[in-house]
PyMOL commands that place a pseudoatom at each C-alpha (Angstrom):
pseudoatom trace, name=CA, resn=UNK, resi=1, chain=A, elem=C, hetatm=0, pos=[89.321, 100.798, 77.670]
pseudoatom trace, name=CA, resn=UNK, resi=2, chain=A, elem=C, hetatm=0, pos=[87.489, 103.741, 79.292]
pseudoatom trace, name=CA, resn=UNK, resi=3, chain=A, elem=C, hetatm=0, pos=[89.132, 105.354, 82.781]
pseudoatom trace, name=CA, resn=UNK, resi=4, chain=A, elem=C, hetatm=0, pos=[85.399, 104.338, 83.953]
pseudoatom trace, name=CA, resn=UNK, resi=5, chain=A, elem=C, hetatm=0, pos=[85.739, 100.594, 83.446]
pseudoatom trace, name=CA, resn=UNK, resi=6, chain=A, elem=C, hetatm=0, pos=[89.198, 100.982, 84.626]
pseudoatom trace, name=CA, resn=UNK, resi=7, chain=A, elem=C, hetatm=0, pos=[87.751, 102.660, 88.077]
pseudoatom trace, name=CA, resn=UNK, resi=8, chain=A, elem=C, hetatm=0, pos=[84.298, 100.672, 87.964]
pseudoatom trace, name=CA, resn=UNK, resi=9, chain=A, elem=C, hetatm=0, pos=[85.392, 96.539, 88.780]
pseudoatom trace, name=CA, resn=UNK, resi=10, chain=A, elem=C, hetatm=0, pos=[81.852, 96.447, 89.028]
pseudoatom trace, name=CA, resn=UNK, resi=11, chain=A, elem=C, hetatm=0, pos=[80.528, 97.430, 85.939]
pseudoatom trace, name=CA, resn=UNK, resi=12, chain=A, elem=C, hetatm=0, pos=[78.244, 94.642, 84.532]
pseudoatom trace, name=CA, resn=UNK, resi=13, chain=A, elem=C, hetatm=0, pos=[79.473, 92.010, 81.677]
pseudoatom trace, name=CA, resn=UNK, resi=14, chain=A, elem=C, hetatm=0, pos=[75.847, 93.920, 80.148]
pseudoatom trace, name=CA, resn=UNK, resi=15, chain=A, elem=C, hetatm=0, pos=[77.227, 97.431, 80.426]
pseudoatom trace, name=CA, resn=UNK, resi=16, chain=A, elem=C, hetatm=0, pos=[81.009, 96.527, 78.799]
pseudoatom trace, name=CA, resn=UNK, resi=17, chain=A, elem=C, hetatm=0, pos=[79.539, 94.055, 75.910]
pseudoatom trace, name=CA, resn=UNK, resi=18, chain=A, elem=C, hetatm=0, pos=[77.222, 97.990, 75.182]
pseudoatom trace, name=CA, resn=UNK, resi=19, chain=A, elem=C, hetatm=0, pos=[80.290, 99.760, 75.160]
pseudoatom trace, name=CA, resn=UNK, resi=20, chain=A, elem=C, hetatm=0, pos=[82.380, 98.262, 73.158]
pseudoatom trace, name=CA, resn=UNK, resi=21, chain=A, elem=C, hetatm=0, pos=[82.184, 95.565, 70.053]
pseudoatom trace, name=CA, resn=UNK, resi=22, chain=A, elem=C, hetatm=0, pos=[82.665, 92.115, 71.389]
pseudoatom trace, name=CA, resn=UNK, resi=23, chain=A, elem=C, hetatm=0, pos=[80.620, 89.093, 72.386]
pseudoatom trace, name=CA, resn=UNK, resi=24, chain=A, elem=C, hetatm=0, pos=[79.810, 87.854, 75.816]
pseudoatom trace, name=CA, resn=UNK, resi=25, chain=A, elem=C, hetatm=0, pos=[82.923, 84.313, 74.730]
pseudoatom trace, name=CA, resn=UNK, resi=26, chain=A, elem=C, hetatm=0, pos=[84.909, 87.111, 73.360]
pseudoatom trace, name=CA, resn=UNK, resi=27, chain=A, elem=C, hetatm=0, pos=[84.827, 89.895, 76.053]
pseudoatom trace, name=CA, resn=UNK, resi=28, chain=A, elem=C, hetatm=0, pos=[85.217, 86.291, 78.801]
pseudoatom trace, name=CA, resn=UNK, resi=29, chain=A, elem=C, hetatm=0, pos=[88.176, 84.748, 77.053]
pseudoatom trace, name=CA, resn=UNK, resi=30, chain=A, elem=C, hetatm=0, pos=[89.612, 88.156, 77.012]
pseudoatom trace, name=CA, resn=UNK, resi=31, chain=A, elem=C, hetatm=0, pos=[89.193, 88.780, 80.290]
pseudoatom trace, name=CA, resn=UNK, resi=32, chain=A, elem=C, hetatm=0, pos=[90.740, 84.786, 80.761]
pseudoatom trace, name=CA, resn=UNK, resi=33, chain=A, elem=C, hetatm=0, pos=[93.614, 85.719, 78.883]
pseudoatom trace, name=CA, resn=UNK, resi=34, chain=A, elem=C, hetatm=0, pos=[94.359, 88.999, 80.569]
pseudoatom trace, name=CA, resn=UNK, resi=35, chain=A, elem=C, hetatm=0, pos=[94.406, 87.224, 83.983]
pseudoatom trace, name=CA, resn=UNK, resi=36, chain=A, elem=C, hetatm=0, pos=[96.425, 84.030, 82.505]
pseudoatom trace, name=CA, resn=UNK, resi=37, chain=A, elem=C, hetatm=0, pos=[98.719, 86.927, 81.265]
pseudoatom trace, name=CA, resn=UNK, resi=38, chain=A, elem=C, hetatm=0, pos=[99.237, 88.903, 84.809]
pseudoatom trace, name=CA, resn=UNK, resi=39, chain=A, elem=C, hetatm=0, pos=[97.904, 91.874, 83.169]
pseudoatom trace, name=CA, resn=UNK, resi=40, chain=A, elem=C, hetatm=0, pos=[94.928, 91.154, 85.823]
pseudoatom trace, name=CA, resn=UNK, resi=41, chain=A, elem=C, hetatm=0, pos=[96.650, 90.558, 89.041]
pseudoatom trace, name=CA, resn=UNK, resi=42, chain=A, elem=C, hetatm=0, pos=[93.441, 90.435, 90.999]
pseudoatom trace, name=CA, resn=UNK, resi=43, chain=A, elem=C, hetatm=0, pos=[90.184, 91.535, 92.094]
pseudoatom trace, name=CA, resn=UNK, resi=44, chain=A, elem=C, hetatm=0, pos=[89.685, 93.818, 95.765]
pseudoatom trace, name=CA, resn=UNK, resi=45, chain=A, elem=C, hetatm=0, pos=[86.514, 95.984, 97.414]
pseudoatom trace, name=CA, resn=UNK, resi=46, chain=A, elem=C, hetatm=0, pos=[87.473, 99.292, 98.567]
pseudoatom trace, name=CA, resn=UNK, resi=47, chain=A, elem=C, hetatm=0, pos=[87.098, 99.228, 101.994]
pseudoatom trace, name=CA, resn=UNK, resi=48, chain=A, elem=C, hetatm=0, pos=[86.187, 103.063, 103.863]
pseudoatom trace, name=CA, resn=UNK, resi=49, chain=A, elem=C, hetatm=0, pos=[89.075, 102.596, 106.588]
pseudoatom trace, name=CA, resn=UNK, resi=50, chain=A, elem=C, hetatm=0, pos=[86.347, 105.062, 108.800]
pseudoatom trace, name=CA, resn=UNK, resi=51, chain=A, elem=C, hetatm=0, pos=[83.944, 101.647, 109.167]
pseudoatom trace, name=CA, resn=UNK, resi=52, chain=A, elem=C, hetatm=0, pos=[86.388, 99.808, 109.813]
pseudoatom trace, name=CA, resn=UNK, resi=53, chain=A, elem=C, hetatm=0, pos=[87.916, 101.750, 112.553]
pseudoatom trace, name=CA, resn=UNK, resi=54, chain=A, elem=C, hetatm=0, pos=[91.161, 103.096, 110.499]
pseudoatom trace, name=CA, resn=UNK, resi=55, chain=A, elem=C, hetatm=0, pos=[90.569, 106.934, 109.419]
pseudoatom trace, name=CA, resn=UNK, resi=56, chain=A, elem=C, hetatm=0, pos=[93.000, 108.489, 110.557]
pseudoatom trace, name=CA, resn=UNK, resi=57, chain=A, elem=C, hetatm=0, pos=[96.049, 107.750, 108.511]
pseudoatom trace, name=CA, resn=UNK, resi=58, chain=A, elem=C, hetatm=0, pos=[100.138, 109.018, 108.399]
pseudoatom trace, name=CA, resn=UNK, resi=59, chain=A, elem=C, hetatm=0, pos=[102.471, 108.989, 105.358]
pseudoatom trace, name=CA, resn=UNK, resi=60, chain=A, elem=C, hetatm=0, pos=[105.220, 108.656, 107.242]
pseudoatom trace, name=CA, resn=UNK, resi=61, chain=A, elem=C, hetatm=0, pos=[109.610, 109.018, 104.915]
pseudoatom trace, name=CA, resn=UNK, resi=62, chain=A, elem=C, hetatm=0, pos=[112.033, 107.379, 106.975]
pseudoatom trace, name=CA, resn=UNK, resi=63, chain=A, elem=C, hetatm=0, pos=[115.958, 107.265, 106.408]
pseudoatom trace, name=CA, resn=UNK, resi=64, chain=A, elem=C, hetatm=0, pos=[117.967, 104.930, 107.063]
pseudoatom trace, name=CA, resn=UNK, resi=65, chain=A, elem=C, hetatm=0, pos=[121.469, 104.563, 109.155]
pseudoatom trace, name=CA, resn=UNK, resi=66, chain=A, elem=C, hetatm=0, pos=[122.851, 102.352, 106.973]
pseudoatom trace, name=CA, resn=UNK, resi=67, chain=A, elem=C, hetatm=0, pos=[122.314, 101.086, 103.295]
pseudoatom trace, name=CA, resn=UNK, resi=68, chain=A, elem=C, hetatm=0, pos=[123.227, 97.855, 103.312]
pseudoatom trace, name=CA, resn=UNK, resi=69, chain=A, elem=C, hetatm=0, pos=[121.506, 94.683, 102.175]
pseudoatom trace, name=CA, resn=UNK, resi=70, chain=A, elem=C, hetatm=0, pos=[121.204, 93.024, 105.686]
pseudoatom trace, name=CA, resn=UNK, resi=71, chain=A, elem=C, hetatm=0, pos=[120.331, 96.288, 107.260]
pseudoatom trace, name=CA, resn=UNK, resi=72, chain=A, elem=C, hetatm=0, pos=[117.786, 96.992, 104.425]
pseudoatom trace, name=CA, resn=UNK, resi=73, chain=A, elem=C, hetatm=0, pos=[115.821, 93.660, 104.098]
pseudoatom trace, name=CA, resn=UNK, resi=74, chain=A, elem=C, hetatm=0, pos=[115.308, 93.347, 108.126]
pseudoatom trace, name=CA, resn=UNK, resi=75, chain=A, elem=C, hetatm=0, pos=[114.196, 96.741, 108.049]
pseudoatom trace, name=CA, resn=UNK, resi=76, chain=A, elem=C, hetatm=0, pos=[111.569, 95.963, 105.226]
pseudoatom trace, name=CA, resn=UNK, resi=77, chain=A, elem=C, hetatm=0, pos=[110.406, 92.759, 107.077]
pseudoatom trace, name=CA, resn=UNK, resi=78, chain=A, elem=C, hetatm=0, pos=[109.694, 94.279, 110.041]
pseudoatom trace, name=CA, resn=UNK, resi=79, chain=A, elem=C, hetatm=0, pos=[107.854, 97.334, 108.834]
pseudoatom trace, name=CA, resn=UNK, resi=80, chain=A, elem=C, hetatm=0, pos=[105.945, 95.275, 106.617]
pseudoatom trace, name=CA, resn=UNK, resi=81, chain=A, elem=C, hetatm=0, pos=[104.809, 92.990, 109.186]
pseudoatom trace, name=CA, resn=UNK, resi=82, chain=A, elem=C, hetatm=0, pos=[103.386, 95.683, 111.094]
pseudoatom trace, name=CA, resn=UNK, resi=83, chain=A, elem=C, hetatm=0, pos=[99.622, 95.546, 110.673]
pseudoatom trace, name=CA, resn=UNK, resi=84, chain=A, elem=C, hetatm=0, pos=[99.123, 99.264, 111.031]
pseudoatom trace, name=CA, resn=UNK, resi=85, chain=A, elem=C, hetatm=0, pos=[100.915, 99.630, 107.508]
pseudoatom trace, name=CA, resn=UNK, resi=86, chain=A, elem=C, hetatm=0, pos=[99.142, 99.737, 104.384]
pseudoatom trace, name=CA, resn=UNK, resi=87, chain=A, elem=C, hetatm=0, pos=[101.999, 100.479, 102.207]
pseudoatom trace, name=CA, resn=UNK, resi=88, chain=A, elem=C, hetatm=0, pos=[105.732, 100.520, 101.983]
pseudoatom trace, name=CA, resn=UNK, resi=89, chain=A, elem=C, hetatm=0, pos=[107.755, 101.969, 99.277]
pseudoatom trace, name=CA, resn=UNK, resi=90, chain=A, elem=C, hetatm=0, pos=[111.693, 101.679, 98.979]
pseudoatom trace, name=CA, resn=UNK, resi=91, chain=A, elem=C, hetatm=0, pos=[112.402, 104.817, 96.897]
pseudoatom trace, name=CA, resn=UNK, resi=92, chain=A, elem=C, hetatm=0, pos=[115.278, 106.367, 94.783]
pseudoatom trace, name=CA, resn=UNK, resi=93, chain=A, elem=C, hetatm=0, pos=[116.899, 108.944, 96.472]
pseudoatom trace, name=CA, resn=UNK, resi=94, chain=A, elem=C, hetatm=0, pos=[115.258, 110.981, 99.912]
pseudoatom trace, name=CA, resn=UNK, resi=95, chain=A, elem=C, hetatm=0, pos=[113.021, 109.400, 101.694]
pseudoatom trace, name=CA, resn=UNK, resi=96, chain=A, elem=C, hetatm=0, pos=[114.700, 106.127, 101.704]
pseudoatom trace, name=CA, resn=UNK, resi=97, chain=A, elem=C, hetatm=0, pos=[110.908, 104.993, 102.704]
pseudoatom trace, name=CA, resn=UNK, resi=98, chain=A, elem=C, hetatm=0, pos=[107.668, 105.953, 101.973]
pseudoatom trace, name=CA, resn=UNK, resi=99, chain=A, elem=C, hetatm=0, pos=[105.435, 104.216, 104.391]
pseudoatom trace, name=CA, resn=UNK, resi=100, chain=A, elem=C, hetatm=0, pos=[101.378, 105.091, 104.522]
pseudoatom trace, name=CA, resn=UNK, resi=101, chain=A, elem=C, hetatm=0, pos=[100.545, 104.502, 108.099]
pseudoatom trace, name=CA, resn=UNK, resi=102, chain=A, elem=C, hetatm=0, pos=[96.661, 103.310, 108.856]
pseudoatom trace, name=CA, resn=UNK, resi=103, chain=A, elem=C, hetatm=0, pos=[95.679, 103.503, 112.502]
pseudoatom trace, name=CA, resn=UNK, resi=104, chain=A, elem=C, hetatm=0, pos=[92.099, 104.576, 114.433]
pseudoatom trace, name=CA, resn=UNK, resi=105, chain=A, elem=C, hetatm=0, pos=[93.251, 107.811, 115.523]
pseudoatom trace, name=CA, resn=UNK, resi=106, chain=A, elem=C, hetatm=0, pos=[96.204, 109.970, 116.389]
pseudoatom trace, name=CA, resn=UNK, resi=107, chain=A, elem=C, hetatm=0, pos=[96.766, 108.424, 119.935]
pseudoatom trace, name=CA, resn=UNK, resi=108, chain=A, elem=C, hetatm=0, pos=[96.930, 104.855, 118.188]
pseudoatom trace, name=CA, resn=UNK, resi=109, chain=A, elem=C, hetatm=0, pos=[99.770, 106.697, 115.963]
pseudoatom trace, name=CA, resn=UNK, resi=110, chain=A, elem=C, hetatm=0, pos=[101.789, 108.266, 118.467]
pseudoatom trace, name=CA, resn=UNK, resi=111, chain=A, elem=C, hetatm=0, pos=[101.772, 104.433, 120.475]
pseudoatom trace, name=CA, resn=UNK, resi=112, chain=A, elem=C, hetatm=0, pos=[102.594, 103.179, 117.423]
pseudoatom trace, name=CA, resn=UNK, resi=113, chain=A, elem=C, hetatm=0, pos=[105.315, 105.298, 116.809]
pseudoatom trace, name=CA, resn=UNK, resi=114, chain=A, elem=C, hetatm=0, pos=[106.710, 105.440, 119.835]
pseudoatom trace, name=CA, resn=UNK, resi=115, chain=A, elem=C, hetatm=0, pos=[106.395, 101.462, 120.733]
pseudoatom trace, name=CA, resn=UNK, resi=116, chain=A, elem=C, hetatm=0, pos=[107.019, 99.955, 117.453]
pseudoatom trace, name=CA, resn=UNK, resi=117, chain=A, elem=C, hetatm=0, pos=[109.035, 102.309, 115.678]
pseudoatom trace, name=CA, resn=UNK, resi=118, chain=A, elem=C, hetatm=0, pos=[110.920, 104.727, 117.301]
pseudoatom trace, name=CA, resn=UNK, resi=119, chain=A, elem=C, hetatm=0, pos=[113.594, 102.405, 118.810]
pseudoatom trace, name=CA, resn=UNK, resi=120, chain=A, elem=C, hetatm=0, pos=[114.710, 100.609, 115.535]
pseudoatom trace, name=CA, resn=UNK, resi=121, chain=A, elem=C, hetatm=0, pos=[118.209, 100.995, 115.269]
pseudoatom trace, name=CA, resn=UNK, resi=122, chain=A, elem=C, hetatm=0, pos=[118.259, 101.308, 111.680]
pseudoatom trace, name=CA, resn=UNK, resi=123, chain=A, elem=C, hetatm=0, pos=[116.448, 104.523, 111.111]
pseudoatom trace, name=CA, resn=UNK, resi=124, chain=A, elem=C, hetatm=0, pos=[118.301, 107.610, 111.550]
pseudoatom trace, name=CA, resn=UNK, resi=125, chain=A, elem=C, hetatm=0, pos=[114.964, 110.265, 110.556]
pseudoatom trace, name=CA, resn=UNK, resi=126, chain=A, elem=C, hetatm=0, pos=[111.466, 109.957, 110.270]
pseudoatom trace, name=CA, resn=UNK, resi=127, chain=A, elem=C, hetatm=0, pos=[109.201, 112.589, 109.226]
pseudoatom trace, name=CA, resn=UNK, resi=128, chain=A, elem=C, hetatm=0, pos=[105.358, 112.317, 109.508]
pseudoatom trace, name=CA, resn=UNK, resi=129, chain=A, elem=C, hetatm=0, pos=[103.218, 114.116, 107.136]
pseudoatom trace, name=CA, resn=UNK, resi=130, chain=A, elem=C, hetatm=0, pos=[99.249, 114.660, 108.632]
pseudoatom trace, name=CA, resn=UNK, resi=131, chain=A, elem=C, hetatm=0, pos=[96.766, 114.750, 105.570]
pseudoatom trace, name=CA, resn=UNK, resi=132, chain=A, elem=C, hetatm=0, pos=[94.104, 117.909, 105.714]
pseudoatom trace, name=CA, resn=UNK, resi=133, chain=A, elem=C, hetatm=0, pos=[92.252, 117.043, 103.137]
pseudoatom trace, name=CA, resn=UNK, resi=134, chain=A, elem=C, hetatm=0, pos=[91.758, 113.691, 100.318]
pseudoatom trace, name=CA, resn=UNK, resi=135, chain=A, elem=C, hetatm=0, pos=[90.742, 113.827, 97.182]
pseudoatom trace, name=CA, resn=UNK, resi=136, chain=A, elem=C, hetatm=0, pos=[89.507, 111.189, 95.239]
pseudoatom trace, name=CA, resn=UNK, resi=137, chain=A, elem=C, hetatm=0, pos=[90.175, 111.012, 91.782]
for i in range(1, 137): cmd.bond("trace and resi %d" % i, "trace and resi %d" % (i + 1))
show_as sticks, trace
zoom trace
């Protein structure tokens, strides 16, 4: 499959039966059996976070005190829960977290810091990392 369909969720059932050599039952019951398969996990819009009042956003690594399973889950359930988060990641090595923070602007970020986060128990560092410029690709 082209990177373009693979970008485009869009692209007509017209333009992908041009491209390549199937049928419109074939290219559906493909499609069927990629979603009854997982391989398609789901459909989503891409949303500009500016209209809806979310461009300003943080990557954010965070260590932990303390490894342990207890320690480790609570900490994932809480941050997760936070609607200001867009994405958590649990990673090998330093950061323990990787955690993309999406808020309306930099004074929404420091409350949320400051409220929410900064008295958890179970961090021990957090480092926020301010994006200068985005490119799509």
């Amino acid at each position: 499959m082209h990177r373009s369909h693979t970008q485009n969720g869009h692209a007509t059932r017209q333009r992908l039966l041009e491209d390549g050599d199937l049928t419109l039952g074939s290219l559906l019951r493909r499609v069927r059996r990629l979603e009854e398969d997982g391989v398609i996990t789901g459909y989503a819009a891409q949303v500009d976070p500016r209209a809806v009042g979310e461009g300003f956003e943080v990557l954010v690594h965070a260590d932990l005190v303390a490894k342990d399973l207890p320690t480790v889950e609570a900490f994932e359930a809480r941050v997760a829960g936070m609607p200001e988060v867009v994405e958590l990641r649990r990673m090998f090595g330093i950061p323990d977290y990787f955690i993309r923070v999406r808020v309306t602007d930099i004074e929404h970020y420091e409350r949320w810091l400051t409220s929410d986060v900064m008295g958890d128990v179970a961090i021990a560092r957090m480092d926020s990392r301010l994006t200068m410029k985005l490119l799509t690709i």
